[in-house]
C-alpha positions in Angstrom: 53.3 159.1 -128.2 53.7 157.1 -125.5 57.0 154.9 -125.0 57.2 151.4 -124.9 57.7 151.1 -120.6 54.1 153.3 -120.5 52.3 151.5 -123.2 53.4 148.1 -121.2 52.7 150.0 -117.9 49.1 150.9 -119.5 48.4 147.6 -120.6 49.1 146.0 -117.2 46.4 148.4 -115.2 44.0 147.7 -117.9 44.2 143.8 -117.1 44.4 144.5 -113.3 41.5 146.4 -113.7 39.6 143.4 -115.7 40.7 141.1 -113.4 39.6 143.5 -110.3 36.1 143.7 -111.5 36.1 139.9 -112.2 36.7 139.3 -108.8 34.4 141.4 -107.5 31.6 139.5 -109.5 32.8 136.4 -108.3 32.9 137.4 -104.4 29.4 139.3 -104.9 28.4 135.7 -106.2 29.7 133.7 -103.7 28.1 132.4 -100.1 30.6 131.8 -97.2 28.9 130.1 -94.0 30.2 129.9 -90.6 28.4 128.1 -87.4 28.1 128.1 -83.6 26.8 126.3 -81.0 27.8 123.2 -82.6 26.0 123.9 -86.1 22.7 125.0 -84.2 23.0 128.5 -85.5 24.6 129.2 -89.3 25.2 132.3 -90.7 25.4 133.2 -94.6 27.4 136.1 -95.9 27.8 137.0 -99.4 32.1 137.2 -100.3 31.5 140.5 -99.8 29.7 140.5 -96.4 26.6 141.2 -96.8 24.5 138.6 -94.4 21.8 136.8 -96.8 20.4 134.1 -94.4 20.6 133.3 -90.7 19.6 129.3 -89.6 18.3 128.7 -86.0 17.8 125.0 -84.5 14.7 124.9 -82.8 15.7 122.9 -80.6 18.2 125.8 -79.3 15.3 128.2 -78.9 14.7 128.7 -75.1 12.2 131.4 -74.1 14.0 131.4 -70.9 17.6 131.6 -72.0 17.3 134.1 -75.6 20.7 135.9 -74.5 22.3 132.6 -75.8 20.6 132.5 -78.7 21.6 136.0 -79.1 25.5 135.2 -78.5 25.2 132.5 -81.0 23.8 134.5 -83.6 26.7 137.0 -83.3 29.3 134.8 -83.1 27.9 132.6 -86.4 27.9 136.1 -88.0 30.9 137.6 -86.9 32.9 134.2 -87.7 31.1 134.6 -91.9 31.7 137.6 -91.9 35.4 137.5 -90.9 35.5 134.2 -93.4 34.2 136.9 -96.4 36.8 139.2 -95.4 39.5 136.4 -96.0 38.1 135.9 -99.2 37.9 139.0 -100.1 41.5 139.8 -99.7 42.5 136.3 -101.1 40.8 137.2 -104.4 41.7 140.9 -104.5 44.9 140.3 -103.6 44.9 137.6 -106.4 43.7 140.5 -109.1 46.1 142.5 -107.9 49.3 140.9 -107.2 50.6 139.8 -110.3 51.3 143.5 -112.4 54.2 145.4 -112.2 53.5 148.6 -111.2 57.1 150.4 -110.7 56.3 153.1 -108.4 52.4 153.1 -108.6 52.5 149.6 -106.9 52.3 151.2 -103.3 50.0 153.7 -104.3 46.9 150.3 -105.2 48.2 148.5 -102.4 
């Protein structure tokens, strides 16, 4: 039988874990959007990075000049993605920061 410090112990990892996968949901649900270029490029990443739409100006689309268009694709993507990854660790950190793990808190951290 297990004593009252496991049993509480047991009962926090059970609601980190509920809150863990609730967060999880929540960043697989949400859209984080980043520009460049002045808004003429956006990029769309789910909270957990996955890159679900890219937006292009057609005004910025210059046969002559598609290395820019290039760089501004990168840099909308790379600035959503980096945005999802803030999230991410906003809301996981969230799920997990409020148990009290004794020792097994550096082992989840």
């Amino acid at each position: 039988m297990a004593n009252p410090q496991q049993m509480k112990m047991l009962r926090q990892l059970q609601k980190m874990q509920a809150d863990m996968a609730a967060a999880q949901e929540e960043l697989a649900a949400a859209r984080v959007e980043a520009t460049a270029g002045g808004g003429v490029v956006s990029a769309t990443v789910t909270g957990q990075g996955d890159l679900v739409e890219v937006r292009i100006d057609p005004a910025v689309v210059d046969p002559a000049d598609v290395e820019m268009l290039q760089d501004l694709v990168v840099a909308a993507v790379g600035e959503a993605t980096r945005n999802a990854k803030a999230l991410q660790e906003q809301r996981m950190g969230a799920a997990a920061g409020g148990a009290d793990l004794g020792g097994l808190g550096g082992l989840l951290g």
